[in-house]
C-alpha positions in Angstrom: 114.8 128.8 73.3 112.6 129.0 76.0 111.3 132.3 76.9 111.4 132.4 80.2 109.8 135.2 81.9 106.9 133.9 80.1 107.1 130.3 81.5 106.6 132.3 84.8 104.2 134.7 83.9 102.0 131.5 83.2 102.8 130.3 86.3 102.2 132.8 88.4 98.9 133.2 86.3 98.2 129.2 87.5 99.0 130.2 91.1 96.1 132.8 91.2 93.1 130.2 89.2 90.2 130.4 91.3 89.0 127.2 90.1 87.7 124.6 92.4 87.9 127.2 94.8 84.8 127.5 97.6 83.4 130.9 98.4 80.0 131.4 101.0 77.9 134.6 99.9 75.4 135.9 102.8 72.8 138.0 100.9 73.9 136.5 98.0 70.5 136.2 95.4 69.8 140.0 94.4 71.7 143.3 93.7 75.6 143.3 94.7 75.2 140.0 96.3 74.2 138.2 92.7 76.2 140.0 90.8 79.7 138.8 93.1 77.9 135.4 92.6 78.1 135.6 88.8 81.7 137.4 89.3 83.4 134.2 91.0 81.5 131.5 89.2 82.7 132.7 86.1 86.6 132.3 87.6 85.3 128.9 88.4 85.2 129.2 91.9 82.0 126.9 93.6 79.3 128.8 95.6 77.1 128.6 98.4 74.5 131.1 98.2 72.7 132.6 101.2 69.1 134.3 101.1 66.6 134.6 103.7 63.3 136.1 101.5 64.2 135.6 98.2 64.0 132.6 97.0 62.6 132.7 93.8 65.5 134.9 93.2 67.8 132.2 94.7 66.6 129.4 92.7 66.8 131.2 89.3 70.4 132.4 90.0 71.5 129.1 90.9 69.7 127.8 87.6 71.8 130.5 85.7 74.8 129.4 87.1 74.1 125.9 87.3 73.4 125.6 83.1 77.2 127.1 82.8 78.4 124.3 85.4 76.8 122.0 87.2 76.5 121.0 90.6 78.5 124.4 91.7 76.2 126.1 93.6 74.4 125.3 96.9 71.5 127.4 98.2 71.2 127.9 102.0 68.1 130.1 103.7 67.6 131.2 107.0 67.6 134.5 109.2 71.0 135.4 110.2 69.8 136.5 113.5 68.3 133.3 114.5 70.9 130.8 116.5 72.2 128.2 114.3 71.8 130.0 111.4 75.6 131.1 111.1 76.9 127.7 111.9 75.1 125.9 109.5 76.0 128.2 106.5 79.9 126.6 107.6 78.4 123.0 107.6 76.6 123.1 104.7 79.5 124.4 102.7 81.8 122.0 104.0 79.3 119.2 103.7 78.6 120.5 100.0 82.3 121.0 98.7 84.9 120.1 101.1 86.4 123.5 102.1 85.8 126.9 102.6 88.4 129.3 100.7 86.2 133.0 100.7 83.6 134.4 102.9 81.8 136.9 101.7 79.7 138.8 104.3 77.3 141.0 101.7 73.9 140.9 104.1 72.6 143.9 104.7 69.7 146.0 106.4 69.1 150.1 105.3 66.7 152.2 106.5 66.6 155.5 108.4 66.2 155.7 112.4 65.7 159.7 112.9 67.2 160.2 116.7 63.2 160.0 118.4 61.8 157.5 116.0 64.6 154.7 116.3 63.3 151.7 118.2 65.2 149.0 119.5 63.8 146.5 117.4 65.7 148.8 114.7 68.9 148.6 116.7 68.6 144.7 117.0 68.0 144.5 113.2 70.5 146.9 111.7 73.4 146.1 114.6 72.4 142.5 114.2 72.6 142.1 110.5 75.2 144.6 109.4 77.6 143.5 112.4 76.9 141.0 114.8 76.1 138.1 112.1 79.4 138.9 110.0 81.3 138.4 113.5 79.8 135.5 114.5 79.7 134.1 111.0 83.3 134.8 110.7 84.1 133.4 114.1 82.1 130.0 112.8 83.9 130.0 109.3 87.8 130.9 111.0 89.0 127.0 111.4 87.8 126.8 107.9 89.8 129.3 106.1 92.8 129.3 108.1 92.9 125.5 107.3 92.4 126.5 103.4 94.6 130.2 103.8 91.4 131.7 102.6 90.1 135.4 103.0 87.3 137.4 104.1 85.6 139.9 102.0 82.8 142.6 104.4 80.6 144.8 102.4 80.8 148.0 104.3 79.8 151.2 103.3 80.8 154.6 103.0 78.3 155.7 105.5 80.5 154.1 108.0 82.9 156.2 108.0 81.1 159.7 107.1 77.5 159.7 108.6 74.2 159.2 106.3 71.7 161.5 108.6 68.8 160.2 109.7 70.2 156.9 109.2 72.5 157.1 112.8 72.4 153.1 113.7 72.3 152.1 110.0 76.0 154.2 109.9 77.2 153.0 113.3 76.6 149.7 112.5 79.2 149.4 109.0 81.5 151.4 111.2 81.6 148.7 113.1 82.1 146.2 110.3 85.1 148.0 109.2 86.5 148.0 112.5 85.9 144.5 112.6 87.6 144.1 109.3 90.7 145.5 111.2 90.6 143.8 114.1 90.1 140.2 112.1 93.1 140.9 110.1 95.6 141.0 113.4 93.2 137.9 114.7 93.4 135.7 111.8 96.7 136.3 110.3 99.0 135.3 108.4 96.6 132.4 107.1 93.9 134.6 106.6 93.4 137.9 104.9 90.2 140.2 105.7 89.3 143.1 103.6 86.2 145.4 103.3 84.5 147.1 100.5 82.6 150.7 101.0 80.9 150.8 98.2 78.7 154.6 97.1 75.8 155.1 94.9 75.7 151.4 93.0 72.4 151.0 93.7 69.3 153.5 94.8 67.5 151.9 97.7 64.5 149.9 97.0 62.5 152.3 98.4 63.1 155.2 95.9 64.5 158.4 96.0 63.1 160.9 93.5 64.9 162.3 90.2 65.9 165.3 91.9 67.6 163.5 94.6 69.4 161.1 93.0 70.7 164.0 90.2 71.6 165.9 93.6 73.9 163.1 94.9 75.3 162.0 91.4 76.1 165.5 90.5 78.3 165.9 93.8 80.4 162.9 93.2 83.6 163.8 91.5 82.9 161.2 87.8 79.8 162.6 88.3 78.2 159.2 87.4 76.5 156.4 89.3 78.2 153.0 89.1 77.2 149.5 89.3 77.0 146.2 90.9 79.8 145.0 88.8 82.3 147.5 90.2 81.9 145.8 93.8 82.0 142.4 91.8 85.5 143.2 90.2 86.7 145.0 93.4 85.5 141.9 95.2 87.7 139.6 92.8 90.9 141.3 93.1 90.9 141.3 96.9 90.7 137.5 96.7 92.6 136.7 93.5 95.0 139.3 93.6 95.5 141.4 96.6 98.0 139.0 98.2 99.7 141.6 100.5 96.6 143.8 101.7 94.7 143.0 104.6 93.1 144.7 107.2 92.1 147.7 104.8 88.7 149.2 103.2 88.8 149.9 99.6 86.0 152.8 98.6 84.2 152.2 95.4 82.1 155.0 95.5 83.1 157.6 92.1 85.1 159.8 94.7 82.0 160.6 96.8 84.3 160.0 100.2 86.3 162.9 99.2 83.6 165.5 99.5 81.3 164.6 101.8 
């Protein structure tokens, strides 16, 4: 006899395979940005990977990758804030694989503007970066993922929702993106589902903050722990794979930290 609620467990299982799938990864060769990389190649989905400095980084990612399965990832440079840029991350991933099934919009910018120091260079940078580029970018890659009923994935940030002082633009700017998120889920649906990430202390910035900091922030998050790059990979996965009914919604990954600050 056939068992049949396990005939359909295994096809529902077949319905969700990532395989073959295309995703596009701005900021893609370091930190979070790798780490989803590694995350969605190992479901078998085919990348193309975005950098703009780090290219050693890029090349020896894509050589990871590459030695599991070949020809499945494609490396694209450029500033996102020069014109063309965006347009061409959609042509090359077409050109490349065919289709675009996931955007990924993980480039970032962090760095404090104190109110009297802030320049508009900074304003340019952070707004341009962490808002304007995932717009535009989405707006480029929109034909694309309707056509393949794909989704969008922004990498917000707690700090757009509760203030980081001394970092005014910086916050301003992910609130933006999450307000984005929103307002590209009523533009782009029902083919396409947009979702944001907001994730908390994964990583320390690059330019350090001291022991006593870092204990200070940890110790005020409710698990009272750090976590890591590979919580925003997993959280990343489900909202493609297996969040078929949410959209237009930011998931914190942050330990609880939303709650009290």
């Amino acid at each position: 006899m056939v068992d049949r609620s396990t005939t359909i467990k295994k096809a529902s299982m077949a319905d969700k395979s990532l395989s073959g799938k295309v995703a596009l990864i701005t900021g893609g060769a370091h930190r979070i940005g790798a780490s989803i990389a590694r995350q969605l190649h190992d479901e078998g989905m085919n990348l193309v990977i975005h950098y703009r400095n780090s290219k050693k980084s890029a090349h020896a990612l894509q050589e990871e990758l590459q030695a599991r399965r070949g020809e499945s990832v494609v490396l694209v440079s450029g500033d996102l804030l020069k014109n063309g840029v965006l347009s061409n991350l959609v042509y090359e991933t077409i050109e490349a694989f065919g289709q675009l099934d996931v955007l990924i919009n993980n480039a970032s910018t962090f760095y404090p503007t104190p109110i009297g120091e802030a320049t508009e260079k900074d304003w340019d940078d952070l707004i341009g970066t962490n808002l304007k580029a995932p717009f535009f970018l989405s707006q480029s890659a929109s034909a694309s993922l309707i056509a393949s009923e794909g989704c969008i994935v922004n990498i917000a940030d707690i700090y757009g929702d509760r203030p980081l002082k001394n970092h005014p633009i910086y916050s301003m700017a992910k609130a933006g993106l999450i307000m984005l998120t929103k307002s590209l889920a009523r533009e782009l649906g029902p083919k396409v589902r947009v979702n944001a990430i907001a994730p908390g202390v994964i990583l320390w910035p690059e330019k350090d903050l001291d022991d006593m900091a870092k204990q200070r922030i940890v110790s005020s998050t409710p698990l009272k722990r750090s976590g890591n790059p590979e919580d925003i990979a997993r959280t990343v996965l489900f909202m493609i794979r297996d969040a078929e009914f949410i959209t237009g919604q930011v998931m914190a990954v942050d330990g609880g930290r939303w709650v009290v600050l």
